[in-house]
Structures are given as structure tokens and as C-alpha cells.
C-alpha positions in Angstrom: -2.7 37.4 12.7 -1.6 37.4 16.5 -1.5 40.1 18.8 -1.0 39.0 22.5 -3.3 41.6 21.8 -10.6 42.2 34.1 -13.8 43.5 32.5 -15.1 47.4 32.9 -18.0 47.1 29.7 -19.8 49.8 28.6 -21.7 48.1 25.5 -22.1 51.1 23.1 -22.6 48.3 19.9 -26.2 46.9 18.6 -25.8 44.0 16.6 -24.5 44.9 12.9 -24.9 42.8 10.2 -22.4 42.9 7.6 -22.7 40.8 4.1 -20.0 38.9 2.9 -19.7 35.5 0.6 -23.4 35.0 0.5 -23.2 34.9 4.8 -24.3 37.1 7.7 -22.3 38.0 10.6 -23.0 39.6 13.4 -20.4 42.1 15.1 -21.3 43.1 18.8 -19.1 44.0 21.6 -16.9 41.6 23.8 -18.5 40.7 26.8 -17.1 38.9 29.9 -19.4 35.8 29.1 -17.3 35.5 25.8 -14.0 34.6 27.5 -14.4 31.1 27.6 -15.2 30.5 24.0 -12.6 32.9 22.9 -9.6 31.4 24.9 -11.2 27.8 22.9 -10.4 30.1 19.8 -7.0 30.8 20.8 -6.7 27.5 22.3 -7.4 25.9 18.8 -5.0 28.5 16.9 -1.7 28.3 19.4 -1.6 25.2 21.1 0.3 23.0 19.3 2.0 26.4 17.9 3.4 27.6 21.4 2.3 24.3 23.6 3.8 21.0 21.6 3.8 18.2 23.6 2.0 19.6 26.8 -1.4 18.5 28.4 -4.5 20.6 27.2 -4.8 22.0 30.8 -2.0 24.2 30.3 -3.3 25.2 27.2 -6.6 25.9 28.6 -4.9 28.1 31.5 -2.9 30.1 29.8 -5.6 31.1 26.9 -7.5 31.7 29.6 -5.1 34.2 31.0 -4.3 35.6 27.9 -7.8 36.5 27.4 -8.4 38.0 30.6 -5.1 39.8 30.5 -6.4 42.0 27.0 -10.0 42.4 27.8 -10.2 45.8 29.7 -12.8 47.7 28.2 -15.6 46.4 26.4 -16.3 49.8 24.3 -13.0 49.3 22.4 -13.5 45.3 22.0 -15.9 43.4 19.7 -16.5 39.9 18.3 -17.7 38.9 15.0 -20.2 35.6 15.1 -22.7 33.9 12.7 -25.3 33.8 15.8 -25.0 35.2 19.4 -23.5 32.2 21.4 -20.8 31.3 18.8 -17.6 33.3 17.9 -15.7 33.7 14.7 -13.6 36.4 15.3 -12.4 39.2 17.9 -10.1 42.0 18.7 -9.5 43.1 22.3 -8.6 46.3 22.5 -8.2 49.5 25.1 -6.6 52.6 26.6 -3.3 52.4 28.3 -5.3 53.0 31.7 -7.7 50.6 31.7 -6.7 48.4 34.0 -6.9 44.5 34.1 -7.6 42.0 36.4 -6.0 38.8 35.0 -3.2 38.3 37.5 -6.1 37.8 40.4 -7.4 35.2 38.3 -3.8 33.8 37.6 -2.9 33.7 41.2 -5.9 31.9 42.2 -6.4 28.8 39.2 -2.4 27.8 39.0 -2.4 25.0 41.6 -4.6 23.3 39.4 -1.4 23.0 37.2 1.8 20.6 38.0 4.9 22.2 39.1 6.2 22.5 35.5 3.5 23.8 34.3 3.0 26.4 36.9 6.8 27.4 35.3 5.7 27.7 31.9 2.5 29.6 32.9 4.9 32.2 34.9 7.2 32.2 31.7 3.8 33.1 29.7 2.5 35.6 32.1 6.3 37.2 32.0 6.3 37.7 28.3 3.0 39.4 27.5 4.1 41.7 30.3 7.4 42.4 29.0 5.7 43.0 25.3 3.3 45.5 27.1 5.9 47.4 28.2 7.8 47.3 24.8 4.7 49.0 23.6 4.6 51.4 26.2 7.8 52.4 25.7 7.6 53.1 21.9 3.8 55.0 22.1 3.3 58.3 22.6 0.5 61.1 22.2 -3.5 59.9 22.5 -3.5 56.4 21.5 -5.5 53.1 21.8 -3.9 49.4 22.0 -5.3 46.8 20.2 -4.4 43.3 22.4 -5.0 40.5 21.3 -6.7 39.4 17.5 -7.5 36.6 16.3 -9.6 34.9 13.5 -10.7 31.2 12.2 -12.9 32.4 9.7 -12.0 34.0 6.3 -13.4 37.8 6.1 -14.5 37.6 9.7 -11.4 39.9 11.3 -11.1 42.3 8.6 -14.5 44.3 10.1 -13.3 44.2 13.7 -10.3 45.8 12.7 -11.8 48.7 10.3 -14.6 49.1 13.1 -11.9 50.0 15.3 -9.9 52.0 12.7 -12.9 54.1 12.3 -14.2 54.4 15.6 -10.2 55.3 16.8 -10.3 58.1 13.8 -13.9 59.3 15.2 -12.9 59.8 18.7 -9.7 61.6 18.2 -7.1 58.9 18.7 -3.7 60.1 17.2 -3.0 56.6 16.2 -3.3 52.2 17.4 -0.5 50.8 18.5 -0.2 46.8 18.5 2.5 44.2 18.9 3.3 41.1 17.2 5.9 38.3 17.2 7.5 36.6 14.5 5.1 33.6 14.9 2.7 35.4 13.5 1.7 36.7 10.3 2.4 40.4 11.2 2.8 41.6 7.4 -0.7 41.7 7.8 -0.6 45.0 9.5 2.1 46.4 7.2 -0.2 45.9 4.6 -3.0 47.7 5.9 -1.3 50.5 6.7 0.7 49.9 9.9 4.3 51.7 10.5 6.8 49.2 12.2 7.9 51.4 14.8 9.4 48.9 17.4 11.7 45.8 16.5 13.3 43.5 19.4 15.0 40.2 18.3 15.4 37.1 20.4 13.3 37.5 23.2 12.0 34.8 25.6 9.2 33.0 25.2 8.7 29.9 27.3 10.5 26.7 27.4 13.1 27.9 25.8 11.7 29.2 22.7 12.1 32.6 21.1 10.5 35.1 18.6 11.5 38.6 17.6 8.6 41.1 18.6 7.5 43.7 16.3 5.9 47.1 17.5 3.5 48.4 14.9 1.1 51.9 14.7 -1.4 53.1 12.5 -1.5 57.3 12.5 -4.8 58.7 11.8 
């Protein structure tokens, strides 16, 4: 599943160990030093998906964006990992205030891209903003976002996502919201639980591609 969805951590996570086909993982919280590898993860799940045919360098850029443009508060985000430098899972998520420092970051790595590329990267930046605001517009009450999750391991999501479930429900969150597009797999959500409450069809994506974006929330 896909959800395109700077750092202010408060770690409030030890590790965890969780048991599941004969394996340990560990589920701690995102921390800045965990950007890189999990743009690579992103990198390895969407290039040739949203990127065909364009140098890695783009790829690398824009997953690196996209990372720094969801992790905003290290209490709501976590990673799940079979030791503490690798990374087989995470979910970024956060309060509508938290704030984010991605577009400093943006503004000072995109000369290292060619004039093309420093379109598509504006046409990238464009449409996460655009789906944040989709979201904003469709939430109401006490609520947490979840930003950006994503999984290359089997069973290795499915925690991050009930951690936060739980944690939301503990702290007195009325409900998550997220978004997805139609690239994704976003019967996922519907089928744990998740209300569609938000549908937009056609909308821009970059060179010239589009997706319908779907608005989902979970009421606790």
C-alpha cells in the first residue's frame, strides 16, 4: 500500500519485538538517520512505477523529498527492521500542525537535476501538496494523518499500522485520516476498516500521467 503518506522527534518507543513466521522484528520509532534508507525503499517500490525511463537521480531526489515531506514527528512514526541499521517497513505519520521542512531541502538539492527533471520534481512536489490539501479539506474533529506507508516485507506493515491504530485510540484521536491513489493497492485500508470519505478522479501527476486519489478514515 502507498500513501504519499523536517524532523521534531520525541522517541517515546523501546525496541519491540514481535514474532511472526519463525522471525523477529524490531519496531522502533523513525528517526532522521532513517531517511536515506527509507527513500531506497520507496525508491525500489515506485521508480519504474511513477519514473519509467528516467535516470536514478531523479528517483533518488524525489524519494528523498517525499520522505522528508511526511516525517514530521517522530512520536507518531515508526519503522519495522530485522536489526537496527536495516529497514523493512514504515509509516510516517503526524498532526495537521506539525510542520515540515522538506521544501528547504527541495530548494537547495534541485540544481543537481537537468532542466527536465527539475520539471518533473516541481510536478511531484505540486501533487503531494495538492493531495494534502484534499485531505485537509475532507478531515475534521481531533485527528492524526498517516503520510506515507510502505512495505517490502510480508507481515512487516501490518504492526506499524495497528501500533498506530492503538496508540491513536489511546490518546483520544477521533479518527486517521490517509490518502491514496489508484496506483496503489488502497483496498487495503477498506479492508481494515477504513471509510472512503474523499474520491477525486483524474488528477495530475507528472509527465502527464494521472491517478484518481482516494481519501480514507478510520473512526475510533
Amino acid at each position: 500500500p502507498r500513501s504519499r503518506t523536517m524532523p521534531r522527534v520525541r522517541s517515546i518507543l523501546h525496541w519491540t519485538v514481535v514474532r511472526r513466521f519463525d522471525e523477529f522484528m524490531t519496531i522502533r520509532s523513525f528517526q532522521p538517520r532513517d531517511i536515506e534508507a527509507a527513500s531506497f525503499l520507496a525508491f525500489d517500490a515506485w521508480m519504474n512505477e511513477d519514473l519509467p525511463g528516467h535516470r536514478s537521480e531523479l528517483g533518488r531526489f524525489i524519494y528523498g523529498y517525499m520522505l522528508r515531506y511526511y516525517f514530521r514527528n517522530g512520536e507518531y512514526s515508526r519503522v519495522t527492521s530485522a536489526d537496527e541499521r536495516s529497514i523493512d517497513a514504515f509509516l510516517l505519520a503526524y498532526r495537521p500542525q506539525d510542520e515540515t521542512l522538506a521544501d528547504e531541502w527541495f530548494k537547495a538539492n534541485i540544481d543537481s537535476l537537468t532542466e527536465k527533471e527539475r520539471q518533473i520534481a516541481h510536478e511531484y512536489r505540486a501533487y503531494l501538496q495538492a493531495q494534502s490539501k484534499r485531505l485537509a479539506e475532507a478531515a475534521s474533529g481531533h485527528y492524526l494523518i498517516a503520510g506515507l506507508f510502505v512495505s517490502c516485507k510480508r507481515g512487516a506493515g501490518a504492526p506499524l499500522m495497528q501500533m498506530l491504530l492503538e496508540q491513536c485510540e489511546k490518546e483520544g484521536y477521533e479518527s486517521l485520516y490517509l490518502w491514496a491513489d489508484s496506483a496503489c493497492n488502497y483496498s487495503y485500508y477498506e479492508k481494515r476498516g477504513f471509510e472512503k470519505v474523499g474520491f477525486h478522479r483524474d488528477c495530475e501527476f507528472v509527465d502527464g500521467q494521472k491517478f484518481d486519489i482516494y481519501v480514507f478514515r478510520k473512526t475510533f
